[in-house]
C-alpha positions in Angstrom: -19.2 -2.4 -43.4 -17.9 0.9 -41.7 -19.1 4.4 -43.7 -16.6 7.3 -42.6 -17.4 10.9 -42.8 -14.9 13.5 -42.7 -15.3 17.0 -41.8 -13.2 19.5 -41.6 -14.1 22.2 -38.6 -12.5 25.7 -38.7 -12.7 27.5 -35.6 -9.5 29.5 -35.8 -8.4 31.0 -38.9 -4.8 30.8 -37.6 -4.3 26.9 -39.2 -1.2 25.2 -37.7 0.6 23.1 -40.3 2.7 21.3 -37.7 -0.3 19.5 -36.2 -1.3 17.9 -39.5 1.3 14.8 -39.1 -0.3 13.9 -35.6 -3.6 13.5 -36.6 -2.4 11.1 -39.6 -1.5 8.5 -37.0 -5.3 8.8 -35.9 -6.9 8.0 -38.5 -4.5 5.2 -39.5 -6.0 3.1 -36.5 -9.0 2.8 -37.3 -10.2 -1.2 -37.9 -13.6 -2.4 -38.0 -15.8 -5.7 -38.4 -19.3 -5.5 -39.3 -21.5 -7.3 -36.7 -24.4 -7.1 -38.4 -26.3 -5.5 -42.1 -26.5 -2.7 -40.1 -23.8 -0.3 -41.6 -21.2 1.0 -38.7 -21.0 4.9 -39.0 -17.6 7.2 -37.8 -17.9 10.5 -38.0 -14.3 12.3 -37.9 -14.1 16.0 -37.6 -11.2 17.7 -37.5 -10.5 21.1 -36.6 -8.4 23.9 -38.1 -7.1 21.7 -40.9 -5.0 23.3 -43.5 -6.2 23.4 -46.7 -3.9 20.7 -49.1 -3.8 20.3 -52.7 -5.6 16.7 -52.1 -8.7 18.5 -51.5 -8.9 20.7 -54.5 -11.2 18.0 -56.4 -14.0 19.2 -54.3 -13.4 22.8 -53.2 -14.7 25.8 -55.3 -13.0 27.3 -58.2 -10.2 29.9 -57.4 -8.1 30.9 -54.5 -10.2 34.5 -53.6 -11.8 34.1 -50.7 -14.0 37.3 -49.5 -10.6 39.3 -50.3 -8.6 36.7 -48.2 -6.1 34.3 -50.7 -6.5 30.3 -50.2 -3.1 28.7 -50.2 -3.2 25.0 -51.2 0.0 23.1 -49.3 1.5 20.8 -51.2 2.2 17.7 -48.4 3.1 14.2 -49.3 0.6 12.6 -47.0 0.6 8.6 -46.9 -2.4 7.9 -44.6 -4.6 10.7 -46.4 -4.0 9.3 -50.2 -4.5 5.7 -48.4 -7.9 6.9 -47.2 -8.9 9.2 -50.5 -8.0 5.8 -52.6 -11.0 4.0 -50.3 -13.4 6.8 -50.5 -16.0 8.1 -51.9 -16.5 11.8 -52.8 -19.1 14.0 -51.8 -18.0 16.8 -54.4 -20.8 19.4 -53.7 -21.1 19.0 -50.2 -20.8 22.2 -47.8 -20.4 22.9 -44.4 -23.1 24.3 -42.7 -21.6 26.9 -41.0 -17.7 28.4 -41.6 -17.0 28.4 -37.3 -16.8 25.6 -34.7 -20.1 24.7 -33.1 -23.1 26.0 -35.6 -21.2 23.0 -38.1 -20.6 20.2 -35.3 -25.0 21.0 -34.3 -25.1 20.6 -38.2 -23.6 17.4 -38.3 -24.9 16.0 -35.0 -28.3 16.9 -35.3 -28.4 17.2 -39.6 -30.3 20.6 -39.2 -29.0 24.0 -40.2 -28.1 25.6 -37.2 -30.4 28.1 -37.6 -32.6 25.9 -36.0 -31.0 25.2 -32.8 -33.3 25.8 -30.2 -31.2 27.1 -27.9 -30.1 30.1 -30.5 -33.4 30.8 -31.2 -34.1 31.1 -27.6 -30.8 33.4 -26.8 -32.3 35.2 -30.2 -35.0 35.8 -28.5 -34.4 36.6 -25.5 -32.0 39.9 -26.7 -34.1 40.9 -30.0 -37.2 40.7 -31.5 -35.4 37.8 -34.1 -36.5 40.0 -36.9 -32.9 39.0 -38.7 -33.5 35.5 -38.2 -31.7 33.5 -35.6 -27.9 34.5 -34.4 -25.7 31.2 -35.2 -22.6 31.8 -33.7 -20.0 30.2 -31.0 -22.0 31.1 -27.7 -25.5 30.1 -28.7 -25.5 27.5 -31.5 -25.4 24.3 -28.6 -27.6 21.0 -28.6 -30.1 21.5 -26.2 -33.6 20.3 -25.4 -35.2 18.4 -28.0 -32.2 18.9 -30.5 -30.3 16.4 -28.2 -33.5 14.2 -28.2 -33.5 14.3 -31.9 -30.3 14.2 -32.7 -28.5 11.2 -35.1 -27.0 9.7 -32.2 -30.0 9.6 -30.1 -32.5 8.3 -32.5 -30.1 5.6 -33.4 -29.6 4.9 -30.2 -32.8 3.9 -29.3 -34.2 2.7 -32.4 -36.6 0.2 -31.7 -35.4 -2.6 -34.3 -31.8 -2.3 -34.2 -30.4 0.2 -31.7 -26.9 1.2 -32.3 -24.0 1.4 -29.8 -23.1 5.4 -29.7 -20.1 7.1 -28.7 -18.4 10.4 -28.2 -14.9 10.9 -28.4 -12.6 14.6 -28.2 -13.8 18.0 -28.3 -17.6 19.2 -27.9 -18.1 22.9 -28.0 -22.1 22.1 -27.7 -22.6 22.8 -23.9 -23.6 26.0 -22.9 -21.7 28.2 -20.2 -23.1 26.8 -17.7 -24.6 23.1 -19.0 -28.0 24.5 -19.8 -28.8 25.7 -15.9 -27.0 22.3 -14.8 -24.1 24.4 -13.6 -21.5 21.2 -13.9 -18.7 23.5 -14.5 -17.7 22.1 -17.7 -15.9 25.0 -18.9 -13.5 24.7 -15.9 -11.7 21.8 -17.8 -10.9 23.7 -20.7 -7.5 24.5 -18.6 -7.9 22.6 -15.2 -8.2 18.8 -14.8 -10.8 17.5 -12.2 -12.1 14.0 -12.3 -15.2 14.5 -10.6 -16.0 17.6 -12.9 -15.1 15.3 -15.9 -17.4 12.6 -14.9 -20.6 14.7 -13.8 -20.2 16.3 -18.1 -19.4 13.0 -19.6 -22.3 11.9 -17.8 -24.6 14.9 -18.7 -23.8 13.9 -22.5 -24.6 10.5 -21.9 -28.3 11.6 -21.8 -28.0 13.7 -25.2 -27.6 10.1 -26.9 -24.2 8.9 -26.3 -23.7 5.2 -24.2 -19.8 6.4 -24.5 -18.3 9.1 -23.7 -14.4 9.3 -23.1 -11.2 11.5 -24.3 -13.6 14.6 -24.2 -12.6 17.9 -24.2 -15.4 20.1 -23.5 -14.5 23.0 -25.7 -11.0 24.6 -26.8 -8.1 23.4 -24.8 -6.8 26.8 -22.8 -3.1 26.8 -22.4 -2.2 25.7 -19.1 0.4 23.4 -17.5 -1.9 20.4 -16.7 -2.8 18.9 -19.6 -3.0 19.5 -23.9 -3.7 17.3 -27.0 -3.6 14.0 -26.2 -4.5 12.3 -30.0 -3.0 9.0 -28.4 -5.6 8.9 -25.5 -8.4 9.8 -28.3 -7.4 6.6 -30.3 -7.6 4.4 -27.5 -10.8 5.4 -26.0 -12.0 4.8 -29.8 -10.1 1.8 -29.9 -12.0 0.8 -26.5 -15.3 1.8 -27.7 -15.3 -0.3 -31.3 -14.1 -3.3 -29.7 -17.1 -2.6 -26.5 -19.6 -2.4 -29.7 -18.3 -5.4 -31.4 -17.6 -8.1 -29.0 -19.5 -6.7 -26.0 -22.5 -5.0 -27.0 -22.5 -6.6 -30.3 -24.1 -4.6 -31.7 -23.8 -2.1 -35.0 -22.0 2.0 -33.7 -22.1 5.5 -34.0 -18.8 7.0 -33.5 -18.5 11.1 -33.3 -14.8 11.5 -33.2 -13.9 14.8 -33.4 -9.9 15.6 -33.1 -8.8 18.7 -30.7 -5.9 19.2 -33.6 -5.2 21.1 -34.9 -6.7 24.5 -32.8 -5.1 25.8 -29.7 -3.0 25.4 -28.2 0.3 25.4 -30.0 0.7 21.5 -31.4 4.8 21.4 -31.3 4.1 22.7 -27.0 1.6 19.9 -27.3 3.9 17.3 -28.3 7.2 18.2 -26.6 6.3 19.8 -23.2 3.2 17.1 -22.3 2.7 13.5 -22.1 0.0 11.1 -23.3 -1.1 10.1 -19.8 -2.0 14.1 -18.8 -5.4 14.7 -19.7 -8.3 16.7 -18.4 -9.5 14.0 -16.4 -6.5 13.7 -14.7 -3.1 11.8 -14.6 -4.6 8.9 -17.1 -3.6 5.6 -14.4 -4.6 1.7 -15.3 -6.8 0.8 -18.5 -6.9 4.6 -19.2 -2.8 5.0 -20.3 -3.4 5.3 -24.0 -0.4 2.8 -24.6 -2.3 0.3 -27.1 -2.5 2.6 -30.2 0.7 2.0 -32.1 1.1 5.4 -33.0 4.1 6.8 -33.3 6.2 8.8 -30.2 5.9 12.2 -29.9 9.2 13.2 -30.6 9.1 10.9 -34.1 5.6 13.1 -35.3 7.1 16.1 -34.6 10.0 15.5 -36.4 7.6 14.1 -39.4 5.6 17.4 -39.0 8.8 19.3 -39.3 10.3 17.6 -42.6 6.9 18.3 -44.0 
């Protein structure tokens, strides 16, 4: 028994249709076994989806919004209707916050984000908070006793049945410089470093994660190292479910939360890099995402373009 949660992130207004085909593949991958009565939970968020006529079921009457017009694409999507057909809808459910990391805080930690500790610190610290606290990009981060009561970690270490937990893609919950750690995790939003990218895997592992692979600390910069690698992000998911089932055996928590389709541009993406580039580093060995049976690059792109 597997329960999936889908959320879609916006941190960029500017949507990019062309990256919609590429995550389909991802979420096609997904098989799971139950291991115990213990429900298995993956949480999928992805970012800067466009808005498609499949959702309109749940989303708010009209097409106004705050003066802006909502345009509903009309895509034939296989995997999506496959996945609706399975599900069940959570019709009056809202995001918690309309940008990137106030909602993922929201879903990690299932607070508002006006109760991140770390905002209302920053708040603080620059007013008297009279206007409550300042949710935004920079300040809404899991810090402190929001990582040490956070969904992941309290299943983690439940005392009856502790789950198997895993991270997998993009963050945005680390401060600039890892809460006074000073890792340098920003530095691998457009430079590769393997020892960088274990020290902040490793710092997340003590915010409630065993797992922690594929991770992007924030918005990918454009650079000529590395971009969206959705093949790598199935793999290490791949890699953690079948850790949790036949190794750990015991039930997960998967937060897998899809770079696509936010900078930088997906067609760049998809025709100028290769699956093994990666902010890690060239991906060598078990890493090479080559056990997803996705489809090539150059075959998504094309799907993205006849859509």
């Amino acid at each position: 028994q597997t329960s999936f949660l889908c959320q879609a992130s916006v941190c960029n207004p500017a949507h990019r249709r062309s990256g919609m085909s590429s995550f389909l593949s991802v979420i096609g991958t997904f098989f799971v076994a139950a291991q115990s009565q213990q429900p298995n939970v993956i949480i999928i968020t992805i970012d800067d989806w466009d808005a498609v006529e499949y959702f309109l079921p749940s989303a708010p009457a009209g097409t106004d919004l705050n003066g802006q017009q909502v345009t509903y694409l009309d895509l034939q999507l296989t995997n999506i209707e496959a996945f609706i057909a399975e599900s069940v809808w959570f019709r009056t459910a809202y995001s918690a916050a309309p940008v990137c990391a106030p909602s993922r805080f929201a879903v990690i930690t299932g607070r508002m984000p006006s109760r991140s500790q770390f905002g209302i610190e920053r708040t603080l610290a620059t007013s008297s908070g009279a206007f409550g606290t300042n949710v935004s990009l920079g300040v809404t981060k899991l810090y402190d006793s929001d990582a040490t009561n956070s969904i992941p970690y309290i299943l983690q270490n439940d005392a009856t049945t502790p789950y198997y937990t895993g991270m997998i893609g993009k963050w945005h919950l680390m401060s600039g410089n890892e809460f006074g750690n000073n890792l340098g995790c920003s530095t691998l939003d457009s430079s590769a470093n393997a020892a960088t990218y274990t020290a902040c895997t490793n710092f997340l592992k003590t915010q409630g994660f065993d797992f922690v692979d594929a991770f992007y600390n924030s918005n990918i910069d454009t650079n000529q190292q590395f971009s969206h690698n959705p093949e790598w992000m199935v793999s290490q998911a791949q890699k953690f479910i079948n850790t949790a089932i036949n190794t750990e055996q015991k039930p997960f928590f998967l937060y897998f939360a899809s770079t696509l389709n936010n900078q930088p541009d997906v067609e760049a993406a998809l025709q100028s890099f290769t699956y093994t580039q990666s902010p890690k580093g060239t991906l060598t060995g078990d890493d090479i995402p080559s056990d997803t049976e996705m489809l090539d690059r150059s075959t998504i792109w094309a799907m993205g373009q006849a859509l």
